[in-house]
C-alpha positions, 0 to 999 in steps of 0.5 A: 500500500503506497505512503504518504510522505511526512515532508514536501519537496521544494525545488528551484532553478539558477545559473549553471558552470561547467567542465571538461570530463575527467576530475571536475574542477568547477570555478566558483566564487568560493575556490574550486569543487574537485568531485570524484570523475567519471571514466574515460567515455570512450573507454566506457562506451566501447566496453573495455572497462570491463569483461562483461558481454553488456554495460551495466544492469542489461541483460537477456531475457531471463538474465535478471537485468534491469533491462534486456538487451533490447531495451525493455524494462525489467522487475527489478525490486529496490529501495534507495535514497534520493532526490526528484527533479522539481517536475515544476522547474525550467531546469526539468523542461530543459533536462527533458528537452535534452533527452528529446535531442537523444531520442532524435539523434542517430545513436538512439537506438543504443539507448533504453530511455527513462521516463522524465517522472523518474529523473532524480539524483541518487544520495545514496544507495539502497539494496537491490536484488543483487544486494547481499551481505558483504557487498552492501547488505545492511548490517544486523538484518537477515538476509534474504529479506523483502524488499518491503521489510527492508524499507521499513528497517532503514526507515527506522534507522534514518527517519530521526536524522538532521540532515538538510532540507535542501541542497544545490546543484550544478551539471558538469556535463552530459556523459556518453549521451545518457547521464548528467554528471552533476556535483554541489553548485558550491564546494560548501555544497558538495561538502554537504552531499558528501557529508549526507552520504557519509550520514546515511552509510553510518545510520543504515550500516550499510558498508559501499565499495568505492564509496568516496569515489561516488559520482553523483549523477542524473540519468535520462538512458541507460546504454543497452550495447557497446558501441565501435570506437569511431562511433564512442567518438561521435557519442563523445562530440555529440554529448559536449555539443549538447552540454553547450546548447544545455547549458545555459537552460538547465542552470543550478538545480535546487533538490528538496528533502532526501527519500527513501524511496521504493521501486520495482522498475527503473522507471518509478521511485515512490517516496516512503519517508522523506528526511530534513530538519533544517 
């Protein structure tokens, strides 16, 4: 049965900077943000950061994806923490106009799009089916357990947490065609999303490879295939083409209250319990 939320979310919308790939610099009134980077895209795009046959979360069917190898969305039953793009705010209708730009490129067809009710920025990680103990399993509980039940038991870990009501953002660029690599609009910003990270690990005991190189993030696809290296170069052109255009539309990003939301499918998170005391 689907909850209420206990908070309302507030949103809003400013200016924008931006930087190259790699490990992002990002001029500020303040100093500079150094955020944690995101791979080489050719590297990514063409697949030979890993052995695996697929990216990441595509499957064949009965492979247990979140989607398979021909883009359909699959179950696959989670809970995580995150904020919701203001569906309101220009910086949504400028992030939903880029996706149309995808959609009507040529490398389309290498893509499973998301529907816009789904953009959000992820805070921190919840369990999914792939989640067990010793690789992100929640400390002290029983494993396996129902997505539901685990839900509540993070819910009461977390719901008493003072953490903010809102937070900043800024996009940094459009990554291989399908993600907006975004970080804290301020260093004081970025410092407050890693420390809200570093908050929700320690109430929810759940231990995270690589958790200080987390790259905060919005996704609008996700890559069903790797791609030729000629062909990762033209996703690379396209996606700095489209940062310049984005730009000056999607500006900064005000995200209101962390939740803790459900989802059965990569294409709907539902709010259980949002979190902030000031």
């Amino acid at each position: 049965m689907t909850q209420t939320p206990h908070l309302a979310t507030e949103n809003g919308l400013s200016r924008f900077m931006s930087s190259t790939l790699g490990t992002h610099f990002v001029p500020t009134s303040e100093s500079s943000i150094m955020a944690p980077s995101r791979p080489d895209p050719i590297a990514y795009l063409t697949g030979r950061l890993t052995s695996a046959p697929r990216p990441g979360g595509i499957s064949l069917p009965g492979g247990g994806g979140k989607f398979h190898s021909d883009g359909s969305v699959q179950q696959w039953p989670g809970n995580t923490f995150i904020c919701h793009i203001d569906r309101t705010s220009a910086a949504f209708e400028a992030i939903r106009a880029l996706q149309e730009e995808i959609k009507r490129s040529a490398f389309n067809r290498f893509f499973t799009f998301l529907p816009p009710s789904s953009f959000h920025m992820t805070v921190f990680q919840g369990t999914s089916p792939l989640t067990c103990p010793g690789a992100g399993w929640p400390d002290g509980l029983d494993w396996p357990l129902d997505r539901d039940a685990v839900t509540a038991a993070l819910g009461e870990r977390v719901r008493d947490l003072d953490l903010p009501l809102r937070r900043t953002i800024r996009v940094i660029d459009l990554f291989a065609a399908h993600s907006l690599t975004v970080a804290g609009a301020t260093p004081a910003a970025e410092e407050a999303l890693r420390t809200t990270r570093r908050t929700l690990s320690d109430a929810t005991r759940m231990p995270q490879a690589d958790f200080e190189q987390y790259v905060f993030h919005i996704s609008l696809a996700y890559l069903i295939d790797w791609v030729s290296e000629p062909l990762a170069l033209e996703i690379v052109d396209f996606s700095r083409a489209q940062t310049e255009l984005y730009a000056p539309l999607i500006g900064e990003l005000e995200l209101g209250p962390v939740e803790l939301s459900d989802f059965d499918s990569m294409h709907h998170f539902e709010p259980r319990l949002l979190l902030g005391k000031r």
